[in-house]
SEMI-259742 format. One line per field, with one value per residue (C-alpha): chain; x, y, z. Coordinates in nm, 4 decimals. Layout:
BEGIN
chaine <- A_...
u <- X_...
v <- Y_...
w <- Z_...
END
This chain:
BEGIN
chaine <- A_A_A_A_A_A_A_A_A_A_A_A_A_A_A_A_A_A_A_A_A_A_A_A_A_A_A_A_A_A_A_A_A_A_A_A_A_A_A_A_A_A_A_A_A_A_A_A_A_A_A_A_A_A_A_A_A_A_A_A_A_A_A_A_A_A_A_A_A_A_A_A_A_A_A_A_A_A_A_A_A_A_A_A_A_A_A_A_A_A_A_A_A_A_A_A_A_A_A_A_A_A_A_A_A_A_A_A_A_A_A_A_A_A_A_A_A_A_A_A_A_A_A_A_A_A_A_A_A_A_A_A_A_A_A_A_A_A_A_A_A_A_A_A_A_A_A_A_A_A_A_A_A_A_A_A_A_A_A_A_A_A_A_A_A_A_A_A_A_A_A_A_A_A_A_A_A_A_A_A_A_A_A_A_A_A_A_A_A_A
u <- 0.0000_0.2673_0.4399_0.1114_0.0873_0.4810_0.3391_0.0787_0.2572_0.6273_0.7721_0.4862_0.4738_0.8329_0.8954_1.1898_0.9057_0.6715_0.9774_1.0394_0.6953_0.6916_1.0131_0.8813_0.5438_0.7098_0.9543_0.6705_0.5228_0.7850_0.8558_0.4928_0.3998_0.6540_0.5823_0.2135_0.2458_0.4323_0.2276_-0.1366_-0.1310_-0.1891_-0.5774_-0.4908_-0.4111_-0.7878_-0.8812_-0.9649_-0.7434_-0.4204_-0.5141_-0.5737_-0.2255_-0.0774_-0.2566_-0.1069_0.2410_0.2243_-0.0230_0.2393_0.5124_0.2778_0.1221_-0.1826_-0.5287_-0.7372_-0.6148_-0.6396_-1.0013_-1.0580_-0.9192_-1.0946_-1.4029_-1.3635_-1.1694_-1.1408_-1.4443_-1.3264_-0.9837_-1.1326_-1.3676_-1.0666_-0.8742_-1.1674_-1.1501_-0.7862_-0.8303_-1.1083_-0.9091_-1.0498_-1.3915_-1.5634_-1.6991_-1.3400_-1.2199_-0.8799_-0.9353_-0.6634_-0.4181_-0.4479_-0.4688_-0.1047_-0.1061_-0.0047_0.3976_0.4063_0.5816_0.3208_0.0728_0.2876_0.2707_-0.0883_-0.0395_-0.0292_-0.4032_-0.2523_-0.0113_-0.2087_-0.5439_-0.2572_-0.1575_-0.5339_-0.6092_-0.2709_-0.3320_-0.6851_-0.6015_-0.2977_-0.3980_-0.7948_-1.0770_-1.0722_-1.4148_-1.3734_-1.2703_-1.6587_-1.7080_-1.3400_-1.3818_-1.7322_-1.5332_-1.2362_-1.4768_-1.6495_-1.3666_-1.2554_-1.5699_-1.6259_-1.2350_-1.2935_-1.6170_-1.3849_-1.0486_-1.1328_-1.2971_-1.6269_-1.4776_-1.1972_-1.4673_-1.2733_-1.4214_-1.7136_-1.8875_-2.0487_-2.4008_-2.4690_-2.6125_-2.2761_-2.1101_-2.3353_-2.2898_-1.9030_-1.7906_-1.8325_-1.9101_-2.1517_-2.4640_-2.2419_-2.1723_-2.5672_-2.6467_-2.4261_-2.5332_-2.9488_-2.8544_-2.6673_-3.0125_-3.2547_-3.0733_-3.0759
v <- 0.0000_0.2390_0.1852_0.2333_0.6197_0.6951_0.6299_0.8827_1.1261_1.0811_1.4658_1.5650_1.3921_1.3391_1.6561_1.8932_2.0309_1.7481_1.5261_1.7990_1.7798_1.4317_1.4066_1.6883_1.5431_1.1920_1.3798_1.5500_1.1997_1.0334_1.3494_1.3457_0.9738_0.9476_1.3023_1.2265_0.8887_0.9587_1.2727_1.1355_0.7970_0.5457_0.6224_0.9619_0.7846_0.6893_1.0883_1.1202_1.3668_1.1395_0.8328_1.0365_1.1927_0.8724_0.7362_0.9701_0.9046_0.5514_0.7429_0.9831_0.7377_0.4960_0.7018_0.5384_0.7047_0.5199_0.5902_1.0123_0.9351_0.7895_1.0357_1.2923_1.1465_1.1023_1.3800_1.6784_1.8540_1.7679_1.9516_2.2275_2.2833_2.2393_2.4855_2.7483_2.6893_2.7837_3.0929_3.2109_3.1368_2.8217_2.9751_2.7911_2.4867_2.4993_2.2491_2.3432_2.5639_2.3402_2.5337_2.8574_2.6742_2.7852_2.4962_2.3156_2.3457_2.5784_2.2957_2.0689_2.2576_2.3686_1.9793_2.0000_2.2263_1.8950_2.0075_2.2143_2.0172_1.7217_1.8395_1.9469_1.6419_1.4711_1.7600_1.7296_1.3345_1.3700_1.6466_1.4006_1.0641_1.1387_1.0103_0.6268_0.5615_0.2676_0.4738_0.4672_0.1314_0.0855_0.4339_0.3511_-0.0082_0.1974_0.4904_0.1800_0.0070_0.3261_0.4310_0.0985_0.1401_0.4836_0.3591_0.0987_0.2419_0.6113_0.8157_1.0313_1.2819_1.3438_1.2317_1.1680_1.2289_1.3459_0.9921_1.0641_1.2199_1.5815_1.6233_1.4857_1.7088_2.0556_1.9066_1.9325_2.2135_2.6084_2.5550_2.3566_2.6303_2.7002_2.3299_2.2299_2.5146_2.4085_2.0601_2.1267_2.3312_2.0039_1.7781_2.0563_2.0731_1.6503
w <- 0.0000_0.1024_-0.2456_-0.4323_-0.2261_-0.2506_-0.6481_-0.6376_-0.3882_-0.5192_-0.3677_-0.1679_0.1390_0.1961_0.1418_0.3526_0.6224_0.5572_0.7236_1.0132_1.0951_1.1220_1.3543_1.5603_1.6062_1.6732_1.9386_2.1055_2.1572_2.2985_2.5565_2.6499_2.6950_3.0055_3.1518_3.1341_3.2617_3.5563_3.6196_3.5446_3.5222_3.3019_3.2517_3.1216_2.7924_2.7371_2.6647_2.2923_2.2429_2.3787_2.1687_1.8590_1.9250_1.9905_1.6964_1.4364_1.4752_1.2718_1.0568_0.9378_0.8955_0.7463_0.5389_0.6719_0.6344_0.7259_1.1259_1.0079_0.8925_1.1979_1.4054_1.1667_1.2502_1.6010_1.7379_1.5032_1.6032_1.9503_1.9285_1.7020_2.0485_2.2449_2.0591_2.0931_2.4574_2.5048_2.3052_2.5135_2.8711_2.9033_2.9114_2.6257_2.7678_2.9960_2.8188_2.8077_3.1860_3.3304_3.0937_3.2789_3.6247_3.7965_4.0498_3.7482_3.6518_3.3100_3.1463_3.2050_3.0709_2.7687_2.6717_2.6023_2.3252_2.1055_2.0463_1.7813_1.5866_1.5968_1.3979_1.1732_1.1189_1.0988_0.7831_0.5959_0.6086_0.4741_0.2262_0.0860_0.1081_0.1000_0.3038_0.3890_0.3765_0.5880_0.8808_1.0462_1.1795_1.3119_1.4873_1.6471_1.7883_1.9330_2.0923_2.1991_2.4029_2.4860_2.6610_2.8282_2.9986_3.0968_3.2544_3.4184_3.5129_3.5401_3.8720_3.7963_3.9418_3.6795_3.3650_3.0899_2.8147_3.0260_2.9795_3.2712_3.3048_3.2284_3.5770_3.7319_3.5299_3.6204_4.0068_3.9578_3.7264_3.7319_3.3480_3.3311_3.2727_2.9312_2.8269_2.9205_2.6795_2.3812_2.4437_2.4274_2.0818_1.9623_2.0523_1.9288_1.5780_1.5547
END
């Protein structure tokens, strides 16, 4: 397969910055997946956001899209909210409100700026290789699992990838009044 795209794509993709941006993404993940372990945990790997970051790495040096249309499906609108969040102060939704919290080390909070780069890397993917069509039903089975182990290994009170219900969530955050808005809009417009 990867012959049949280097066909295709001969310059493109392996181009001068294409190549920087896949060593700098790939060094970002292999700084971040000990930092976050040791500073999270191990459970802080079933956000979303990590997997999909985690995810993309083989994607770009695989040239593989079916994983970007996956990740396209399942987390690009996510990170495109998450990215309005930070440049609002955390104040849309406060999804990214940890990021201005300064009990956490600047560093540490500097890491999560892979919400960036990583969309990046989803829409370059897409725009090279295309759309996989196949990406639906293998996404659906990994947000599946994924779900079921947060359900498992994670504590409410943290709710990754606020699986937990909307009432637990207004009973917890400052937020909430905000996200229960946004989230009676999405219903209304189904």
């Amino acid at each position: 397969m990867i012959d049949k795209i280097s066909a295709k794509y001969p310059n493109n993709f392996d181009s001068t910055w294409m190549l920087w941006f896949k060593i700098l993404y790939t060094l970002l993940a292999f700084i971040i997946c000990p930092v976050y372990w040791y500073q999270y945990g191990v459970t802080n790997f079933l956000w979303f956001s990590d997997i999909a970051f985690f995810l993309m790495v083989p994607a770009l040096w695989l040239r593989q899209p079916l994983i970007a249309s996956m990740m396209a499906i399942g987390v690009l609108p996510l990170e495109t909210l998450w990215m309005l969040s930070f440049i609002t102060g955390g104040a849309f939704l406060g999804m990214a409100d940890y990021m201005f919290d300064e009990n956490l080390p600047l560093w540490l909070r500097g890491l999560s700026l892979f919400h960036f780069p990583m969309p990046a890397a989803i829409i370059i993917m897409i725009k090279r290789f295309g759309y996989d069509q196949r990406a639906l039903y293998p996404q659906i089975l990994l947000s599946i699992i994924v779900i079921i182990l947060t359900h498992i290994f994670t504590k409410k009170v943290d709710n990754v990838n606020m699986i937990f219900p909307i009432k637990e969530l207004a009973r917890q955050t400052y937020y909430a009044p905000m996200f229960l808005k946004t989230f009676s809009m999405m219903r209304r417009e189904q």
